[in-house]
N, C-alpha and C positions, 0 to 999 in steps of 0.2 A: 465517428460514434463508436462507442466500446458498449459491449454488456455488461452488466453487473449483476450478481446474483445474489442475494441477500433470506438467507431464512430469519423468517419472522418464527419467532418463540410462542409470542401471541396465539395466533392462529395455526402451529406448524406447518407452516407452507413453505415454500419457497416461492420469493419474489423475483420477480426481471424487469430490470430499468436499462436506460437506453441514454448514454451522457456522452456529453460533447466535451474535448477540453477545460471548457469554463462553465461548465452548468453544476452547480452544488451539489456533494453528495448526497446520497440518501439517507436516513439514519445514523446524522452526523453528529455525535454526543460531543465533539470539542466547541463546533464554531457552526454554524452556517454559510459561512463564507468561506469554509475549505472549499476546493473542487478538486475536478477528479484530474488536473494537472501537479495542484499541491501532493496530491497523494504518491503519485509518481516520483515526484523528487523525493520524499521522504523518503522511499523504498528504497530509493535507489543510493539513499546517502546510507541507509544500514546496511546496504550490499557493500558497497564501497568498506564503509568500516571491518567489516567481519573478512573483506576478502585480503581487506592490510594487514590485521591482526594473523592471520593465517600465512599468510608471507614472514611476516614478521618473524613466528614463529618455526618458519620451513626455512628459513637461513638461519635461526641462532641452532638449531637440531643439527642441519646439515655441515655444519663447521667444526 
């Protein structure tokens, strides 16, 4: 189970939910059927990305 924190606009509050792997996120404007394992890999595929581009450019610098 992870936390999630979520400030509502609405109300100014901040919210807390409580998700398992495969349970939908909260306040999901693309899908309903995202969950919070999709989330994960997305993340992780723009870390990936940002951390090639950055190598990328620490070898052509470095030569």
């Amino acid at each position: 189970m992870d936390k999630i924190l979520i400030f509502n606009n609405d109300t100014d509050r901040r919210e807390v939910y409580y998700r398992g792997e495969s349970k939908p996120m909260p306040y999901n404007a693309k899908s309903e059927d995202d969950t919070l394992g999709d989330e994960r890999k997305a993340d992780a595929i723009i870390i990936y990305g940002v951390l090639t581009k950055i190598l990328f450019l620490l070898t052509i610098f470095l030569l």
